[in-house]
C-alpha positions as CSV (number, residue, x, y, z in Angstrom):
1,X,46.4,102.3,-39.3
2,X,43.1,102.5,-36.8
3,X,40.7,99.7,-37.3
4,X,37.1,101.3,-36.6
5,X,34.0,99.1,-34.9
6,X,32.6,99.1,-38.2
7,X,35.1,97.6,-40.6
8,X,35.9,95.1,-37.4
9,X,32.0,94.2,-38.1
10,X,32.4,94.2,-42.1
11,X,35.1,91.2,-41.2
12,X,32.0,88.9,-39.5
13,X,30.2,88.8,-42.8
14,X,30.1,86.1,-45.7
15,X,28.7,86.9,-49.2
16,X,26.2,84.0,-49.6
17,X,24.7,84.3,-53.7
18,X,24.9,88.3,-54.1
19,X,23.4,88.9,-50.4
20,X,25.1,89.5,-47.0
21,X,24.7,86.9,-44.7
22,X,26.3,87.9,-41.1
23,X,28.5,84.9,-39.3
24,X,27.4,86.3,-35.9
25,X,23.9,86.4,-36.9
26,X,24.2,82.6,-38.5
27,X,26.4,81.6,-35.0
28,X,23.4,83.4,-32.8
29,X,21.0,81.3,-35.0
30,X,22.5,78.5,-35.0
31,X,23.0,78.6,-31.0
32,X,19.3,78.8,-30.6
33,X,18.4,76.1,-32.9
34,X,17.1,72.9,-31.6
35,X,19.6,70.1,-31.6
36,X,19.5,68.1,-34.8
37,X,23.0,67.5,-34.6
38,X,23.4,65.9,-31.6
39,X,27.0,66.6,-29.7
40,X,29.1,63.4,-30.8
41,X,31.6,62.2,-33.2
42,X,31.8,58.8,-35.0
43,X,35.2,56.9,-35.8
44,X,34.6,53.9,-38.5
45,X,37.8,51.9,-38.3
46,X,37.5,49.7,-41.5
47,X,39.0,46.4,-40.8
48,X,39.4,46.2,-44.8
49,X,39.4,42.6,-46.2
50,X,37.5,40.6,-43.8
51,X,38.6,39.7,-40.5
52,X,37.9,36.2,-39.2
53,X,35.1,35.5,-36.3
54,X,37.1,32.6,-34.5
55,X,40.5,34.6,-34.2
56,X,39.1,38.2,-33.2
57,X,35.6,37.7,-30.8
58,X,33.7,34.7,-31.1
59,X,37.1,31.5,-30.9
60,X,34.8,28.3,-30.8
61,X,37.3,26.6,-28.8
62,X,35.4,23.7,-28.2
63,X,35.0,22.5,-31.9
64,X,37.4,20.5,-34.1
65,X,41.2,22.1,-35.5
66,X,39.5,23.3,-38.4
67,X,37.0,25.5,-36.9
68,X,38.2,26.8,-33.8
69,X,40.2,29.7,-33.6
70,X,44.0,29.4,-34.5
71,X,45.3,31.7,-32.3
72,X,43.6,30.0,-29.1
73,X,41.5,32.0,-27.0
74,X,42.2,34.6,-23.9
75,X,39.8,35.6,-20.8
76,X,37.9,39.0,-20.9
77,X,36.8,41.3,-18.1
78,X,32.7,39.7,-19.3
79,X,32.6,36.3,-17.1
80,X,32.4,33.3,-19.8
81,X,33.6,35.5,-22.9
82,X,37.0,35.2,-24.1
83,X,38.7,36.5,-27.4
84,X,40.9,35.6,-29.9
85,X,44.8,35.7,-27.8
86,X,46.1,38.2,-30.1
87,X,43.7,40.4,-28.5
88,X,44.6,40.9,-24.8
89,X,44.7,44.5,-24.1
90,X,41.3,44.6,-26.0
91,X,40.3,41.6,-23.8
92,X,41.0,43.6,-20.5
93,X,38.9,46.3,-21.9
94,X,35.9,43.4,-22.9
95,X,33.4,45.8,-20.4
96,X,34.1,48.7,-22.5
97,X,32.8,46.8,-25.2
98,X,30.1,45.7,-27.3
99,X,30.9,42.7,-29.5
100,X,27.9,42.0,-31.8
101,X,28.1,37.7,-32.9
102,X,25.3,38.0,-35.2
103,X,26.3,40.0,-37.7
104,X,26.1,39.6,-41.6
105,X,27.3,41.6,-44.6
106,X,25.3,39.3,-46.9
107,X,28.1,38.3,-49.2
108,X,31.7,37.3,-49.4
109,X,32.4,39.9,-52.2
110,X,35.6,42.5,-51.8
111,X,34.4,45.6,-51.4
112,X,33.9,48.4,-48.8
113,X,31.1,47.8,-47.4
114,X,29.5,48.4,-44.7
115,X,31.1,52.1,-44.7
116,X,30.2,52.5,-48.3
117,X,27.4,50.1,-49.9
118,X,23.9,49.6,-50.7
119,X,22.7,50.2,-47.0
120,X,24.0,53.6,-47.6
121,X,23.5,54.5,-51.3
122,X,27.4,54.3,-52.6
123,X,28.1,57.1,-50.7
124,X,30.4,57.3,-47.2
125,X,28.4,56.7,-44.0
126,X,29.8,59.9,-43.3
127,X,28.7,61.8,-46.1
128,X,24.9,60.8,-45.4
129,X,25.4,62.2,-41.8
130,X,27.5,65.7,-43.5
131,X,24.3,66.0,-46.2
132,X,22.6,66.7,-42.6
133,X,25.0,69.0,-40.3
134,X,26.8,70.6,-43.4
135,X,30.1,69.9,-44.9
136,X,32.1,71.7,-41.8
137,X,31.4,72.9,-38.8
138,X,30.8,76.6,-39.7
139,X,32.5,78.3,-36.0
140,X,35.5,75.8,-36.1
141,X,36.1,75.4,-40.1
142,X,36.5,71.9,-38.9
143,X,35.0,69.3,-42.0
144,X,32.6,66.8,-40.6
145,X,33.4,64.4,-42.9
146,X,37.2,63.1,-42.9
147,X,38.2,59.9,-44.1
148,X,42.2,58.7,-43.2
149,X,44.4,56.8,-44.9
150,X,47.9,55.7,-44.3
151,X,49.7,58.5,-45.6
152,X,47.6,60.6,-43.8
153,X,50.6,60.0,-40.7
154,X,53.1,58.3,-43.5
155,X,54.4,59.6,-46.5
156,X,56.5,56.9,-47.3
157,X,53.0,54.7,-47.0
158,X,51.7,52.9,-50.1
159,X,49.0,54.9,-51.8
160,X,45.1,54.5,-50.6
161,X,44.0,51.3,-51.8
162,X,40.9,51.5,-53.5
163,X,40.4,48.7,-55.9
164,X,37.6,47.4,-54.3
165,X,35.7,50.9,-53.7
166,X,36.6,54.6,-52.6
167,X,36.1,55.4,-49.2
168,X,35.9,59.5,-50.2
169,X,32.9,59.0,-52.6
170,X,29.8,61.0,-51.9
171,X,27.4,58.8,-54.1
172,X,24.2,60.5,-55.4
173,X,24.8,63.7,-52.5
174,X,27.8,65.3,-54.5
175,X,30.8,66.2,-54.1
176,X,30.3,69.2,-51.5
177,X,29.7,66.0,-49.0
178,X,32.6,63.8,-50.0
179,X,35.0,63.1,-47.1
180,X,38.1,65.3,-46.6
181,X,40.6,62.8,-46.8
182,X,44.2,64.2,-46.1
183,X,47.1,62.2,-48.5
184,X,44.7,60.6,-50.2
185,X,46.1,61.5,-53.5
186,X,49.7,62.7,-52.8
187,X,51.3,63.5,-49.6
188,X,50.2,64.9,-45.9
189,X,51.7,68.2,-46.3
190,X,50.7,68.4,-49.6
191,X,47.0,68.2,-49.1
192,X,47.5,70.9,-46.1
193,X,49.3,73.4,-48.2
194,X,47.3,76.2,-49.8
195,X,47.9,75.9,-53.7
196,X,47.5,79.6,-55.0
197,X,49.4,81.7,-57.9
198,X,52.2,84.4,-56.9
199,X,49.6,87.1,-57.8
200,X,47.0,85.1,-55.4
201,X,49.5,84.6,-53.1
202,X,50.6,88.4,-52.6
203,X,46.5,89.1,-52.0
204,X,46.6,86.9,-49.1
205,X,49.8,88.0,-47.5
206,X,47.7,91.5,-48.0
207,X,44.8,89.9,-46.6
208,X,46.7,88.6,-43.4
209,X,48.2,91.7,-42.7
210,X,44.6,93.4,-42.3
211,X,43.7,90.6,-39.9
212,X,46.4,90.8,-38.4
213,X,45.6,94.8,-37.7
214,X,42.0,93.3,-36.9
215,X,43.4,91.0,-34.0
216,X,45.8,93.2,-32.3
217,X,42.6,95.9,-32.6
218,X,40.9,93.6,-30.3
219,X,43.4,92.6,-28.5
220,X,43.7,96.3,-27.4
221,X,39.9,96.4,-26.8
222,X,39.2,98.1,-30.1
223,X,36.0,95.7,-30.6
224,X,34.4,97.0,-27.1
225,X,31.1,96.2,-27.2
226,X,30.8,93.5,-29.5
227,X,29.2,90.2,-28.4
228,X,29.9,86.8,-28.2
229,X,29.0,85.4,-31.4
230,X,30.4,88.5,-33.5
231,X,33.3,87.2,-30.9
232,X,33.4,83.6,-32.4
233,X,32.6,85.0,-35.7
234,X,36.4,86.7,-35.6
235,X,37.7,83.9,-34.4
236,X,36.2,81.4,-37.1
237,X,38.2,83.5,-39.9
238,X,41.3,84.5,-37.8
239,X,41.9,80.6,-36.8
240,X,42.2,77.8,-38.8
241,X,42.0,73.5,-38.7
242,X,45.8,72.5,-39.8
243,X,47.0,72.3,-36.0
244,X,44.2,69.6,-35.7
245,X,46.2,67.3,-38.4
246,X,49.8,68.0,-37.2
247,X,50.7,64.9,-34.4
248,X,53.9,66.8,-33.4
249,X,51.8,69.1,-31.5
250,X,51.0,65.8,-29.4
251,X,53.1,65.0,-26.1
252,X,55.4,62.9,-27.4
253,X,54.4,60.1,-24.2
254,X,51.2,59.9,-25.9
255,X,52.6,59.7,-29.2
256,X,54.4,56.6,-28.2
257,X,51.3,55.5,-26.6
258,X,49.6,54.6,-29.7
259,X,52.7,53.7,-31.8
260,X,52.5,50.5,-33.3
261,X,55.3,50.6,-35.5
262,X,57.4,48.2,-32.6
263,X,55.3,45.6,-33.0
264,X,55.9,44.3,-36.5
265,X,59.5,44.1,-38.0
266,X,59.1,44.9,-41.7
267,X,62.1,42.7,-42.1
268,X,60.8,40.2,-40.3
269,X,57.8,40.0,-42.5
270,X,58.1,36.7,-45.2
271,X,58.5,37.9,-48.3
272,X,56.4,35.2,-50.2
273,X,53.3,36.9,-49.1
274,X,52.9,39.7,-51.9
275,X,51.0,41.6,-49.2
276,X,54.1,42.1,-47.2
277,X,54.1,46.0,-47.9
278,X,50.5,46.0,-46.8
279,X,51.5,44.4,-43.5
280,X,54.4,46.8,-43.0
281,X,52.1,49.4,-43.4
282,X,49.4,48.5,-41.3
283,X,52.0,48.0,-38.4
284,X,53.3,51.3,-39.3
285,X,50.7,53.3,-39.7
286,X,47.5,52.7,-37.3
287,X,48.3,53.6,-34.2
288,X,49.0,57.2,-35.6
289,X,46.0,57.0,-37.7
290,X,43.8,56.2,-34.2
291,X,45.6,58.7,-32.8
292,X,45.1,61.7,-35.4
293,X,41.0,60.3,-35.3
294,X,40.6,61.4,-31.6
295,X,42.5,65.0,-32.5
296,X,39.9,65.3,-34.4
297,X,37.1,64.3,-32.6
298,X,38.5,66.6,-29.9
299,X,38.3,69.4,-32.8
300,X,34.9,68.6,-33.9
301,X,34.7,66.5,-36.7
302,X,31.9,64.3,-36.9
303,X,32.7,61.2,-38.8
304,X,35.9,60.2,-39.4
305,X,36.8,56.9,-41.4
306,X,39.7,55.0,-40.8
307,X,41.4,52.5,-43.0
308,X,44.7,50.9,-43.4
309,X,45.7,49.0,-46.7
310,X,43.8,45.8,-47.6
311,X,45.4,43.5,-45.1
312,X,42.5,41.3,-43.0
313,X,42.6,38.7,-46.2
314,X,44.0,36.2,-44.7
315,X,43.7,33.2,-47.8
316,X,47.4,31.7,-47.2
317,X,47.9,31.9,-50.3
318,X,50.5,33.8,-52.9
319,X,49.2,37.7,-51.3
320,X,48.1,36.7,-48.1
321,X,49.7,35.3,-44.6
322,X,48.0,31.9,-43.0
323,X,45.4,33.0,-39.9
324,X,48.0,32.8,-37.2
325,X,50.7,34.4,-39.2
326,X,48.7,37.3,-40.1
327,X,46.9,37.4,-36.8
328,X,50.1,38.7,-35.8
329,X,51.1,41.4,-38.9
330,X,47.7,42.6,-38.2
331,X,45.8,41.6,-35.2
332,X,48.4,42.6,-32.7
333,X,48.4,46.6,-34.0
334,X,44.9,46.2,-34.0
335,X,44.9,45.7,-30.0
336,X,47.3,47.9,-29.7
337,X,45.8,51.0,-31.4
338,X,42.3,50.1,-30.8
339,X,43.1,49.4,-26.5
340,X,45.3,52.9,-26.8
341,X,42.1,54.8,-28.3
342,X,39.8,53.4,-25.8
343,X,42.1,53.9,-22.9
344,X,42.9,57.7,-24.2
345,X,39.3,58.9,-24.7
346,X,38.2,57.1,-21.2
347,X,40.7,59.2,-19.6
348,X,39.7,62.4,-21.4
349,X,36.1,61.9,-20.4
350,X,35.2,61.4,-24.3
351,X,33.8,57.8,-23.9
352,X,30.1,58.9,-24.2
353,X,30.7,61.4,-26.9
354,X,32.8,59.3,-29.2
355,X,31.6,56.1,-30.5
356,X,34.2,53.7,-32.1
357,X,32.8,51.2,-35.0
358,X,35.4,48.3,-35.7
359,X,34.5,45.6,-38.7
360,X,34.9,44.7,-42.6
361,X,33.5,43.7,-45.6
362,X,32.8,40.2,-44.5
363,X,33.7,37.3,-42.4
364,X,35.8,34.5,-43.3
365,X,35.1,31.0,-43.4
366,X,34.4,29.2,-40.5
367,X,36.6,26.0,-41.7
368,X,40.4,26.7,-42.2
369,X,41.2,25.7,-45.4
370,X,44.7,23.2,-46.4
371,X,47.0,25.7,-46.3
372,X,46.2,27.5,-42.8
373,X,44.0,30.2,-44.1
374,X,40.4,31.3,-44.3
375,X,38.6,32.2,-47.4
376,X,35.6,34.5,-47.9
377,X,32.2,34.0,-45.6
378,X,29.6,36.6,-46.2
379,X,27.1,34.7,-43.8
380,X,28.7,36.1,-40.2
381,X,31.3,38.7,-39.9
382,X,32.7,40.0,-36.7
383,X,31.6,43.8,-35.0
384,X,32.6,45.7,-32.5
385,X,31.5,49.0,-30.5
386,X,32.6,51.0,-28.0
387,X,31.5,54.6,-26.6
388,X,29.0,57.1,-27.8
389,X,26.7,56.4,-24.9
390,X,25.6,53.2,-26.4
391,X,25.0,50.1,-24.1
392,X,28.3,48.3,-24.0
393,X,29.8,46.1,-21.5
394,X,27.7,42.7,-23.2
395,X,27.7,40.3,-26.1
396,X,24.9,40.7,-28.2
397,X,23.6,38.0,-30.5
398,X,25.0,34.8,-31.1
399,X,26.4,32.4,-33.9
400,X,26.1,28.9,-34.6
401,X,28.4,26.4,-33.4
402,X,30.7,26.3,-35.7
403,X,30.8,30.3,-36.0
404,X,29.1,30.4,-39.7
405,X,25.5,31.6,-39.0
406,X,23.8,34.1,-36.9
407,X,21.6,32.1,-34.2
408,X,19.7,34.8,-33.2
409,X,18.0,37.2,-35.5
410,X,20.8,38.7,-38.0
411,X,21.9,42.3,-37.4
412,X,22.5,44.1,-40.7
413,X,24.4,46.3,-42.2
414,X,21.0,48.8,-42.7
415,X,20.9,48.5,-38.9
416,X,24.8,49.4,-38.2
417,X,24.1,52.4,-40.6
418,X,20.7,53.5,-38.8
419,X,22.6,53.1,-35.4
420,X,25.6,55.2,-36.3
421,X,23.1,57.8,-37.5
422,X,20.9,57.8,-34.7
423,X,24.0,58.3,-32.2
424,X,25.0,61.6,-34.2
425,X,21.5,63.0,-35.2
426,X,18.1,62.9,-33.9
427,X,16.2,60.9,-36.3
428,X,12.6,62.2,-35.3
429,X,14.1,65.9,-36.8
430,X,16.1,64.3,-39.6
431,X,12.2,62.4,-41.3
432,X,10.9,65.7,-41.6
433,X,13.5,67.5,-43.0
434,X,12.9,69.1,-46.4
435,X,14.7,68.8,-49.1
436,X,16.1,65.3,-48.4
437,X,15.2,62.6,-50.9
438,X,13.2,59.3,-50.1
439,X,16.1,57.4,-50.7
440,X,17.6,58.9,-48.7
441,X,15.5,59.1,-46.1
442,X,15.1,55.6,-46.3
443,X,18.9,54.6,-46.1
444,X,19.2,57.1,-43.0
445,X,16.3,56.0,-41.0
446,X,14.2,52.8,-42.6
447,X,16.0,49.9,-40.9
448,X,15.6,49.6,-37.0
449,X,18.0,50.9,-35.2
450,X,20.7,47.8,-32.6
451,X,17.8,47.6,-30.0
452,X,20.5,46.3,-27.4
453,X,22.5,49.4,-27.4
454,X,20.0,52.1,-27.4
């Protein structure tokens, strides 16, 4: 069967509400359009449950026991700074880094903010940023928006734990700017599979076999003559995202690279803490999740949220491990899988297009409490940055002495958001946009932006 110029041309167009809309013409358009959406990618890794500001950036080791961090302290690559000791590889990375000691969340409450809250209208961060560039990015296919949970890398994982809020939810945008969020409500391979009827099913083997005609027609210069974006346009519908998702397609050195799963026995988690799943998990899981977030930054995804299961809650009590028991469950993956990021999009010259965000709900208390935990502190909560062209390499803000209040003026979750924002859009385009509400407008770009980084 002969493929003419024309029908190879009929392929390039979308039917947009009854009218013809050409993909080359939209990818020429687009091409010439000024840039709104600026060229970077956010990953928000959601340290869900509250880490604690003494035993990750901020230790306090010159006040009593009680306050100072239970883990001890280690020396970074910033003179006079020092971290938590279950953080050394992030410690040898402290240059990379912007660690942010005056930060509040306002309240000790479970929830998921700052990724979804008040400072972004219920919806995810992402979804804000998606209402802007579009749901997917139209010549890739790619979604903008993707949150991961464990069984986006794990099957066997516990389900997405969303008691305390929904990381997918679009708020007031709808749901056309809800985060694509693989396993989320089965399995991996699942939510990658195309559901269809046999009838549908024998229309799109059809189908395929006519692009398949259409691509060995231009492999054998059938389409001479057409341009670059009538090109891309064939490319768009002839390609497709699910190789972006699939780790086995990684080397399997840098597969090992980010594992984590070594550094937590599940057997040698106690039993007694009704969390232990939580922790096995969590060790099991994040250094694949880190490492599937930077596939798909590489693939062009603009916000992509990361969270294990509910694990930073460290009350010793009946669910949850004392602070230096569940420093190491959790705080040890975390250096791992954070350091292996950093270290892997340094290499790939990605550090000033990707910007990592790493904190929780809250803080915890700055006094251990009788059993060797911490319980909730809204007042201070720990933050860290790296990448995305920001100002990194420095300490910004500081707490009180005993690591329970912001000393200098409070950074807020509005000004986290409005950062994040600013790094993936230009904000000056976004306030006169039309057709964006004042709300939103307001959540986007009201509160100032992290003067120190910018």
């Amino acid at each position: 069967m002969s493929v003419s110029r024309r029908s190879l041309l009929r392929v390039g167009s979308l039917g947009l509400g009854g009218s013809v809309f050409s993909l080359p013409q939209f990818l020429a358009a687009k091409a010439a359009a000024p840039a709104l959406v600026k060229d970077k990618t956010v990953v928000f890794l959601f340290m869900h449950g509250g880490p604690g500001q003494a035993e990750t950036f901020d230790p306090k080791m010159d006040q009593p026991s009680e306050i100072r961090s239970a883990t001890g302290e280690i020396p970074t690559t910033l003179p006079g700074i020092t971290f938590g000791s279950t953080f050394p590889k992030l410690a040898r990375l402290a240059h990379k880094l912007a660690i942010i000691r005056s930060f509040t969340t306002g309240d000790g409450n479970h929830d998921i903010k700052p990724i979804v809250g008040k400072n972004s209208l219920g919806a995810n961060i992402g979804s804000l940023y998606s209402r802007v560039a579009g749901p997917t990015v139209l010549d890739t296919g790619m979604p903008r928006n993707v949150a991961l949970y464990p069984r986006a890398v794990d099957d066997s994982a516990m389900e997405a734990f969303t008691k305390f809020g929904d990381f997918a939810s679009p708020g007031p945008l709808g749901a056309a700017y809800a985060p694509f969020a693989p396993g989320a409500g089965g399995t991996l391979q699942a939510d990658m599979t195309l559901q269809i009827s046999r009838r549908r099913l024998e229309d799109r083997r059809h189908l395929l076999g006519e692009l398949d005609q259409t691509r060995r027609a231009l492999d054998e210069g059938a389409a001479e003559g057409i341009n670059g974006f009538q090109q891309q346009a064939f490319d768009t519908i002839l390609g497709g995202i699910a190789e972006a998702f699939d780790l086995t397609k990684e080397d399997p050195r840098t597969i090992a690279r980010y594992d984590t799963g070594p550094l937590v026995n599940p057997n040698s988690i106690r039993k007694i803490w009704e969390n232990h799943e939580r922790y096995r998990d969590h060790g099991q899981t994040l250094g694949k999740l880190m490492l599937l977030a930077r596939r798909l930054c590489e693939r062009g995804a603009g916000f992509v949220t990361v969270t294990t299961n509910f694990v930073w809650d460290m009350h010793a009590d009946k669910n949850n491990a004392t602070m230096t028991e569940g420093m190491e469950y959790v705080g040890k993956p975390f250096d791992h899988a954070v350091s292996a990021f950093i270290e892997d999009c340094e290499e790939r010259g990605l550090g000033e297009k990707v910007l990592l965000v790493c904190c929780g709900e809250m803080g915890r208390n700055p006094k251990i409490n009788a059993k060797g935990g911490r319980d909730h502190w809204g007042r201070l909560a720990p933050l860290m940055l790296y990448g995305g062209g920001l100002k990194t390499g420095q300490v910004i803000g500081q707490s009180d002495r005993q690591g329970g209040e912001p000393a200098s003026a409070p950074i807020t979750m509005g000004n986290l958001t409005t950062t994040i924002l600013h790094s993936l859009l230009d904000l000056n385009q976004v306030r006169v946009m039309d057709g964006l509400s004042n709300d939103l407008l307001s959540a986007m770009t009201g509160p100032s932006v992290i003067r120190d980084l910018i």
